[in-house]
C-alpha positions in Angstrom: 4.7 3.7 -1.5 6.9 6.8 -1.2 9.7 5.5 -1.7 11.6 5.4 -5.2 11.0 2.0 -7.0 14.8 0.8 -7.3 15.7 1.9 -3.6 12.9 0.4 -2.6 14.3 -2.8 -4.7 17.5 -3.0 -3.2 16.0 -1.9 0.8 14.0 -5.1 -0.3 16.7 -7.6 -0.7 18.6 -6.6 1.9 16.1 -6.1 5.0 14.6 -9.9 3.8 18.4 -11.0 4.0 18.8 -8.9 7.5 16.0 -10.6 8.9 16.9 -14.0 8.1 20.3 -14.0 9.1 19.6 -12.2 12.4 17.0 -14.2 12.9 18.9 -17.1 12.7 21.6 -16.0 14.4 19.5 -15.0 17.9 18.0 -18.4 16.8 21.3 -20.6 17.4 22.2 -18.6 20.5 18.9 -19.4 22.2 19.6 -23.2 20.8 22.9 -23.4 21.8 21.8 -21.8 25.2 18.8 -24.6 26.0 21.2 -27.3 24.9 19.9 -27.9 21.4 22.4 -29.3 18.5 23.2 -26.1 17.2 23.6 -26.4 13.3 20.1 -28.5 13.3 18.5 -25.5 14.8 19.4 -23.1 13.0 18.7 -24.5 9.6 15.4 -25.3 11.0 14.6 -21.4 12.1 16.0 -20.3 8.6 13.4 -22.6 7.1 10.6 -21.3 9.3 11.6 -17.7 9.2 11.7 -17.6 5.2 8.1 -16.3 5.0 8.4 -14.0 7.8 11.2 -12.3 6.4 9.7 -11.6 2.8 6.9 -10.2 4.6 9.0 -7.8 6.7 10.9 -7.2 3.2 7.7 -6.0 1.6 6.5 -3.6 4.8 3.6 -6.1 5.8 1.0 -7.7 3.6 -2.0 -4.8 3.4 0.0 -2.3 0.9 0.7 -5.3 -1.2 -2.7 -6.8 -2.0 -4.4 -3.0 -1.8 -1.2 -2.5 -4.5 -2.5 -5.6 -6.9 -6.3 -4.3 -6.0 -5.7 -1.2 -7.7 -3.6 -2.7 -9.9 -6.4 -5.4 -10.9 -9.5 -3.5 -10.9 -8.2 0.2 -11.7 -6.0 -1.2 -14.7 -3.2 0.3 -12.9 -0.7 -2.3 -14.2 2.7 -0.5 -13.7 1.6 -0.6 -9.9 0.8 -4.2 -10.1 4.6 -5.0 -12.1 6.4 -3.0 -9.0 4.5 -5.0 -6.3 5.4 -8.2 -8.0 9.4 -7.2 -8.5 9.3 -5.8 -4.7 8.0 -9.4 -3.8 10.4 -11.2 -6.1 13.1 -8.7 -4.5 12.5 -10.1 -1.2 12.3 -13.9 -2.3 15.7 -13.2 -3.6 17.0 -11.7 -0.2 15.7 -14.5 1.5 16.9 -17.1 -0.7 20.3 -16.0 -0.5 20.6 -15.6 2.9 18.9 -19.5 3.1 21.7 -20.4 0.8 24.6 -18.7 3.3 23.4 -20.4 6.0 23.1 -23.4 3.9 26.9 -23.0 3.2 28.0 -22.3 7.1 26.4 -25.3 8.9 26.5 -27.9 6.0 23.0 -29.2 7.3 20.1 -30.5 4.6 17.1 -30.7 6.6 13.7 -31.2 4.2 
């Protein structure tokens, strides 16, 4: 973790939200392409692409738990605070980005 803490924060947010509307967005054209009802689809690959796109956010999952190892075992516990507000960073990115999509195709799939 080179990287400044509150660039890090914001690069967070916004690659999670990247990655979940692109996602999507590839999503509904290969939907709309095999024929598939296109607003069903893509609420269903924003659903399914949540995690995937917090993990991207974060840069994978290794730096994170080695992150809350050090932070649990070495009593490094400023470590341990960034890791969680980098993770909560992302949620937020991807939650927002659920929420647009949400908005645009007016779908509630549970």
């Amino acid at each position: 973790m080179n990287e400044a803490f509150f660039p890090a924060f914001i690069n967070s947010y916004f690659i999670a939200l990247g990655v979940m509307l692109g996602g999507t967005l590839i999503g509904g054209l290969a939907a709309f392409v095999t024929g598939q009802p296109l607003l069903t689809e893509i609420t269903k690959i924003a659903n399914g692409l949540r995690i995937w796109a917090i993990i991207a956010a974060i840069g994978g999952t290794f730096d994170t738990v080695y992150s809350f190892e050090r932070g649990f075992l070495q009593g490094e516990t400023k470590d341990l605070l960034k890791q969680f507000m980098l993770i909560l960073s992302a949620m937020g990115g991807a939650q927002t980005a659920a929420l647009i999509i949400l908005w645009l195709t007016q779908e509630h799939v549970s």
